[in-house]
Backbone as CSV, one residue per row, in Angstrom:
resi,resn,N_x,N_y,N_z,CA_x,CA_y,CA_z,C_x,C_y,C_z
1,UNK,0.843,-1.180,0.000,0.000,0.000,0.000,0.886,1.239,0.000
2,UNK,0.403,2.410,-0.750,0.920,3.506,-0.527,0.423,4.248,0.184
3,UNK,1.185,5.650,0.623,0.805,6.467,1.554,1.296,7.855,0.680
4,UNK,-0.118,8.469,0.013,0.220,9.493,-0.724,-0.061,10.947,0.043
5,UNK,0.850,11.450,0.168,0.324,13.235,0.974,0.393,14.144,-0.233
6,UNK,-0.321,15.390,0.143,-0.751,16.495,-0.476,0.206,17.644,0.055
7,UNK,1.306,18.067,-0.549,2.434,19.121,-0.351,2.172,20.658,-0.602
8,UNK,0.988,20.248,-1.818,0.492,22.178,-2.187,-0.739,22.434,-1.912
9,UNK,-1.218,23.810,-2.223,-2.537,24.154,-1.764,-3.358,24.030,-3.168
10,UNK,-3.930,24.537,-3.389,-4.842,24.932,-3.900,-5.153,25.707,-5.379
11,UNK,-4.009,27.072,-5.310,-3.431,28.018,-6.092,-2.725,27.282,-7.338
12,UNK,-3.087,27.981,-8.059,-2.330,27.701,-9.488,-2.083,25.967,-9.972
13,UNK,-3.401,25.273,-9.903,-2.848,24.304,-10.241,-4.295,23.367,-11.362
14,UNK,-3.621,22.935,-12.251,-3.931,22.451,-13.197,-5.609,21.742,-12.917
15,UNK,-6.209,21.553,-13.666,-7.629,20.927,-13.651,-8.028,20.051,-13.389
16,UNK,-6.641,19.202,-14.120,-6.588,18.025,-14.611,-6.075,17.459,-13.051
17,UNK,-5.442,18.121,-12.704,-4.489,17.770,-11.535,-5.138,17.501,-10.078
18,UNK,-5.832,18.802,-10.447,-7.007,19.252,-9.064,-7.967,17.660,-9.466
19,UNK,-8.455,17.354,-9.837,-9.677,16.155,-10.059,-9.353,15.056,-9.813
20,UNK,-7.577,14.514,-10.435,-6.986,13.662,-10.270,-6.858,13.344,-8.358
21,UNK,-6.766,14.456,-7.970,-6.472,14.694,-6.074,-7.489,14.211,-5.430
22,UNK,-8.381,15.395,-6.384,-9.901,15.019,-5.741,-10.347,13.307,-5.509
23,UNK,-10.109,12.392,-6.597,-10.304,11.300,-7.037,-9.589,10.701,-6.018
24,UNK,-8.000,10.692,-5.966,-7.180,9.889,-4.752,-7.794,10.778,-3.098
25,UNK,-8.858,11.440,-3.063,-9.152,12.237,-1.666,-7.833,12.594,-0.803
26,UNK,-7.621,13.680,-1.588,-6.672,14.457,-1.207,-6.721,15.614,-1.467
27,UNK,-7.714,15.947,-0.517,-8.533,17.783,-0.897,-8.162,18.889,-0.513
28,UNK,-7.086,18.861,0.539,-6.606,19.835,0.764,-4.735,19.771,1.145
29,UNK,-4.405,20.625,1.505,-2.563,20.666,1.928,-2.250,20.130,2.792
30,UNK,-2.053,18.703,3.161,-1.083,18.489,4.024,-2.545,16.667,4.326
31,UNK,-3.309,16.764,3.582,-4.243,15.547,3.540,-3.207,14.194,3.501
32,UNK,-3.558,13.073,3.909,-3.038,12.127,3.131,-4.500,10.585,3.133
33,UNK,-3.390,10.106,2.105,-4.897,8.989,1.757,-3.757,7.566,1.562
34,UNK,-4.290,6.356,1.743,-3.686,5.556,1.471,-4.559,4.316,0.707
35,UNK,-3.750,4.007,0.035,-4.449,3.598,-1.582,-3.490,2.638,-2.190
36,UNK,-3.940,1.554,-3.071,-3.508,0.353,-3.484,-2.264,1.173,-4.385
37,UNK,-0.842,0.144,-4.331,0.214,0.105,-5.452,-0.504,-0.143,-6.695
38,UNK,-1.197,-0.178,-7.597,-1.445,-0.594,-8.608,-1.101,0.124,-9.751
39,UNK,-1.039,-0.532,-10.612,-0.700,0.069,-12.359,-1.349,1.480,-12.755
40,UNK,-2.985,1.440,-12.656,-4.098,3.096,-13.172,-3.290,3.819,-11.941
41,UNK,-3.089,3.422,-10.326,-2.646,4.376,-9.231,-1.664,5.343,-9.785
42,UNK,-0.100,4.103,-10.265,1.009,4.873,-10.201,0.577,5.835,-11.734
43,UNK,0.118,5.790,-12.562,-0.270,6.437,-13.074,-0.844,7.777,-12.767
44,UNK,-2.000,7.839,-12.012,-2.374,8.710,-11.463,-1.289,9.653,-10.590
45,UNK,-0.128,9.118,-9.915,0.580,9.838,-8.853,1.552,10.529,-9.844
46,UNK,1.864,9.814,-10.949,2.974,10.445,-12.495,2.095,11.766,-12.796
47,UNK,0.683,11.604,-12.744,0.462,13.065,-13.380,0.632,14.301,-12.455
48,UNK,0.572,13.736,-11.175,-0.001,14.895,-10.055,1.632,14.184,-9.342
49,UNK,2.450,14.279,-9.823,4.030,14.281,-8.788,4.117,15.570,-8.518
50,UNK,4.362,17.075,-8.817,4.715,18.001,-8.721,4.000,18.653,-7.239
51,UNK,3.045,17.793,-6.596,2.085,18.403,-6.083,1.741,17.428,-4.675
52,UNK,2.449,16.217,-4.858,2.622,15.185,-3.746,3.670,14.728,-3.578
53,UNK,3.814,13.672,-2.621,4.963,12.715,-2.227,4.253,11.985,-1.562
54,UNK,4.857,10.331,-2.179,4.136,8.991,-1.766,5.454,8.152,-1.889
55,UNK,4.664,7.158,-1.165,6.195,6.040,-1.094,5.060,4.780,0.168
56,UNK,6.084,3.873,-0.155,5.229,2.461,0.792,5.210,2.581,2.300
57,UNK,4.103,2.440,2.460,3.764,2.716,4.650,3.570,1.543,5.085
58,UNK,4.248,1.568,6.852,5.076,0.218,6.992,3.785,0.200,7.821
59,UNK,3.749,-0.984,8.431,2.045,-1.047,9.664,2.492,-0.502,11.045
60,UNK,3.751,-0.051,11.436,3.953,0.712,12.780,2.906,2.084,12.141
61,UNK,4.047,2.759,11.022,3.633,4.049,11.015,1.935,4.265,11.135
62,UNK,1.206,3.294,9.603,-0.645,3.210,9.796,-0.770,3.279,10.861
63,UNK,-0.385,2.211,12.237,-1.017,2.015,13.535,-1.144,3.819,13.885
64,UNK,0.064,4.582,13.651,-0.047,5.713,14.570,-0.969,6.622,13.928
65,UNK,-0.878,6.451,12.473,-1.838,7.300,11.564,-3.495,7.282,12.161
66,UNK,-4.106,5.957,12.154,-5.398,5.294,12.509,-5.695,5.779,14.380
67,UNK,-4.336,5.847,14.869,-4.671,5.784,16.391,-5.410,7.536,16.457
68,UNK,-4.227,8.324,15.781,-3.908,9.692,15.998,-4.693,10.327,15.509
69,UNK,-5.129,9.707,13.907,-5.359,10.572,13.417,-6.786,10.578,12.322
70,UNK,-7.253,9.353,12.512,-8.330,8.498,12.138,-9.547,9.108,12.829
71,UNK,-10.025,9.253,11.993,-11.467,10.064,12.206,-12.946,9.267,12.274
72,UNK,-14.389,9.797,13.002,-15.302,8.898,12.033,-16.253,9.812,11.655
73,UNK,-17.456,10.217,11.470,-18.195,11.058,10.936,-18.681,11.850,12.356
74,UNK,-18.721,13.125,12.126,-18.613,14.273,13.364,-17.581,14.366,14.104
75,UNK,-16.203,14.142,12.433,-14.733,14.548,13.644,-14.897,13.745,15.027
76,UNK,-15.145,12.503,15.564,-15.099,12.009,16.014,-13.633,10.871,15.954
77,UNK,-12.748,10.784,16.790,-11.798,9.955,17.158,-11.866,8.658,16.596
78,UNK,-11.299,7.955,16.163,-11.521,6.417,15.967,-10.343,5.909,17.024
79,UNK,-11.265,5.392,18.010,-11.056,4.330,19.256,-10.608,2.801,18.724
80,UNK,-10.079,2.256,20.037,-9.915,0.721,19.712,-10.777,0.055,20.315
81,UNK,-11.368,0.466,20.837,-12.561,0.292,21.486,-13.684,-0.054,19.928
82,UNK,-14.138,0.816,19.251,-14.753,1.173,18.287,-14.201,0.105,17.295
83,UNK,-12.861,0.110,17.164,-12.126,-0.714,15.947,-13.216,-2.478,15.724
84,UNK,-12.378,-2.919,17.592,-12.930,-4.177,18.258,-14.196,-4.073,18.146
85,UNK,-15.306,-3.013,18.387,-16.445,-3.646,18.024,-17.196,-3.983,16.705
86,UNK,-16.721,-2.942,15.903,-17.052,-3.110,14.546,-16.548,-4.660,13.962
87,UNK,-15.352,-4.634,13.856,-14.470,-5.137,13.320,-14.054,-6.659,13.810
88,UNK,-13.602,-6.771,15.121,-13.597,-7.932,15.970,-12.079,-7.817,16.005
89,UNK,-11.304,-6.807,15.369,-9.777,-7.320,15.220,-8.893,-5.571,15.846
90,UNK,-7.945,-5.555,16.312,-7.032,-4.632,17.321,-6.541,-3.499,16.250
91,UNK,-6.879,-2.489,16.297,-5.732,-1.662,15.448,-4.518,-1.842,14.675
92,UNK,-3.730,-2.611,15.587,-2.401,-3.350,15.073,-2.971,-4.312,14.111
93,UNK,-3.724,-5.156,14.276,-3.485,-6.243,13.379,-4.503,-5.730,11.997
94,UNK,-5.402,-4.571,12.090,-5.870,-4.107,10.847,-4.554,-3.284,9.870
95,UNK,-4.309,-2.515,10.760,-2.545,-1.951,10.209,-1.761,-2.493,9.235
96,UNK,-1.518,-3.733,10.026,-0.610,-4.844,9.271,-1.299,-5.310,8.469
97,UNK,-2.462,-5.555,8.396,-3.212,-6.469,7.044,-3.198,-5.073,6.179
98,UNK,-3.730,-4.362,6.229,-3.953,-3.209,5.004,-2.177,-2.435,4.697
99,UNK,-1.347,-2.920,5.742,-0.403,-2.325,5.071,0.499,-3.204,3.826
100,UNK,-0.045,-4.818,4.019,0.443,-5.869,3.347,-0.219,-6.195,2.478
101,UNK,-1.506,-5.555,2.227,-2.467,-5.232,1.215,-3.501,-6.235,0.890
102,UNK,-3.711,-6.605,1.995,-4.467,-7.681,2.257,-5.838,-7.509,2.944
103,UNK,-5.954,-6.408,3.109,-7.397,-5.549,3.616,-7.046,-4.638,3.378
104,UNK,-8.107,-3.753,3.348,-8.543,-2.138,2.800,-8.771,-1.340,4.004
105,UNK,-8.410,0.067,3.952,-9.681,0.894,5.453,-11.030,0.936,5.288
106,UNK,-11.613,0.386,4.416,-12.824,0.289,3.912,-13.346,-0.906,4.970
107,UNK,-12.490,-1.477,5.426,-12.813,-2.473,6.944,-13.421,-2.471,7.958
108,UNK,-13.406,-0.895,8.139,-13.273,-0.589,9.568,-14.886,0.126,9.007
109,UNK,-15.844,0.235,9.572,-17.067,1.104,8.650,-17.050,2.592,9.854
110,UNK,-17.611,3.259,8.660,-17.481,4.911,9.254,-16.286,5.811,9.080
111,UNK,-15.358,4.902,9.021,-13.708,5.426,9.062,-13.697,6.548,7.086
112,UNK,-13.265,7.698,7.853,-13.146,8.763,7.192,-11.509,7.988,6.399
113,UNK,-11.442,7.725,4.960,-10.414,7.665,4.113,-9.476,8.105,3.769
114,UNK,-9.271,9.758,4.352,-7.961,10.586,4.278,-7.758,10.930,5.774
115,UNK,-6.922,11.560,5.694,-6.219,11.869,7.375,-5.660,13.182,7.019
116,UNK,-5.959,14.023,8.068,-5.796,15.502,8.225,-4.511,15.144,9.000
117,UNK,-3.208,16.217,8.207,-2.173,15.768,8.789,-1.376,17.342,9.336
118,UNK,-0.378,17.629,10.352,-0.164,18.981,10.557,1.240,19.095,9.777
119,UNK,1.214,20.268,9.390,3.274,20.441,8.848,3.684,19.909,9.144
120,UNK,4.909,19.846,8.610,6.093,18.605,9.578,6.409,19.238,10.914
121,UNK,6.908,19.154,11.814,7.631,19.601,12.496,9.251,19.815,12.304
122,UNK,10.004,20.891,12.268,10.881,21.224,11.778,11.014,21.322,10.226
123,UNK,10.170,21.344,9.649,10.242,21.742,8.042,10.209,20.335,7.088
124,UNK,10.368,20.882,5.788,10.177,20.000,5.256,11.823,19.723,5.057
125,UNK,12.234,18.843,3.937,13.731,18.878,3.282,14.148,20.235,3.283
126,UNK,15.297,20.291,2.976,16.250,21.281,3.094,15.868,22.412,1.638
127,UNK,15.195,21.795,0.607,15.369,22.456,-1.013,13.638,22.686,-1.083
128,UNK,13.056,22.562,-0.172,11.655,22.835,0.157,10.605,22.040,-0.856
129,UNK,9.417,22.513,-0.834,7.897,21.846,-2.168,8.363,22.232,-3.671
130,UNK,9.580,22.813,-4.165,9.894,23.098,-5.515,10.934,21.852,-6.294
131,UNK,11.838,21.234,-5.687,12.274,20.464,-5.879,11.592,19.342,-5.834
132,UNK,12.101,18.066,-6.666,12.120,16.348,-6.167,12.497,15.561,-5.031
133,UNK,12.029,15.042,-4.669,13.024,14.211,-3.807,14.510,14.177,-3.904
134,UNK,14.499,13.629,-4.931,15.835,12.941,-5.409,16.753,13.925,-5.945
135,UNK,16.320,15.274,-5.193,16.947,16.569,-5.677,17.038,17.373,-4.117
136,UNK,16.897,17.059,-3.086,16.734,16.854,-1.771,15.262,17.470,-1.676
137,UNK,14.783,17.940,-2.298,13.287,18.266,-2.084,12.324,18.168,-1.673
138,UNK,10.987,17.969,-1.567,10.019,16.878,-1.061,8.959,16.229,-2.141
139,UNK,8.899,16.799,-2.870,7.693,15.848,-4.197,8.483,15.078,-4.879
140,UNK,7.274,13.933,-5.068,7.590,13.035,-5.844,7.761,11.667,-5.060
141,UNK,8.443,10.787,-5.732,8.309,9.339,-4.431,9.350,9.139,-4.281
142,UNK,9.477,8.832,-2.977,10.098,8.751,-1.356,10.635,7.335,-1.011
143,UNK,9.380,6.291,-1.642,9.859,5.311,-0.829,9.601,5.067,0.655
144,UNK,10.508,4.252,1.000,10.629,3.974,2.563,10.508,5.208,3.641
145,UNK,11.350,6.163,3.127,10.947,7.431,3.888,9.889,8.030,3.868
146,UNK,8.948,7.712,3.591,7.702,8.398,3.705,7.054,8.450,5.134
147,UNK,7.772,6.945,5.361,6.993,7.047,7.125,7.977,8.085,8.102
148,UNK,9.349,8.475,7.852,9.571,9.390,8.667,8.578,10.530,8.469
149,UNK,8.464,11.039,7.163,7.899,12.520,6.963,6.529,12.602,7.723
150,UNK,5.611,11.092,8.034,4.327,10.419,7.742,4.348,11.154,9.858
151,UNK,5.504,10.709,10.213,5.606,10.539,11.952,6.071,11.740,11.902
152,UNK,6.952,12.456,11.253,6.891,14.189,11.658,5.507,14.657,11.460
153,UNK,4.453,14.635,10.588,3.477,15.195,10.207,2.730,14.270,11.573
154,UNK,2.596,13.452,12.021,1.309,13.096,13.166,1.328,13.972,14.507
């Protein structure tokens, strides 16, 4: 599974691009959504790179995402309490199945699909949202590091 975040706002950005976001629910700056590796996906993340950074999320980081930051309808918290009753199964072990792609968050019912995430703490990379990654930057894919940026942002 990937773990795609939203790096820009709003301003100056393509149509095509904006819909594509909309589509992965990633509606605003600093959103993130997590969504199958697949073939149409990485596609989708090639058109809209300039404007995200994604890379593979391990099931520690999800656990903290889902604990922290997991919502249900009326901004309401998602409990483990809540998880266990719906579900019958612990936070951790939904984590690990959807991070091995073997269940969906579509599991858990009520559970809001993106996660409101805050700035990083201490900034982003050093070459800021204009650069690539691979240019020390932050857009574009990450990889493995995504869960540091994933645990500065919780």
């Amino acid at each position: 599974m990937l773990a795609v975040v939203r790096i820009k706002g709003k301003v100056n950005i393509k149509k095509e691009a904006e819909k594509t976001m909309q589509l992965l629910r990633l509606y605003k700056k600093h959103h993130c959504s997590i969504i199958p590796a697949k073939k149409e996906i990485i596609g989708m993340l090639k058109r809209i790179e300039r404007y995200v950074t994604w890379g593979e999320i391990e099931p520690h980081t999800l656990k903290l995402l889902l604990e922290k930051r997991g919502r249900l309808p009326g901004n309401k918290r998602l409990t483990s309490e809540y998880v266990k009753e719906k579900t019958g199964k612990t936070i951790e072990e939904i984590a690990k199945e959807v991070a091995e792609a073997k269940a969906e968050l579509k599991a858990i019912p009520g559970l809001k699909l993106f996660f409101r995430l805050k700035p990083p703490s201490k900034g982003f990379e050093r070459y800021g949202i204009k650069k690539p990654y691979s240019m020390g930057g932050v857009f574009g894919y990450r990889g493995k590091e995504i869960n540091s940026l994933l645990e500065k942002m919780i």
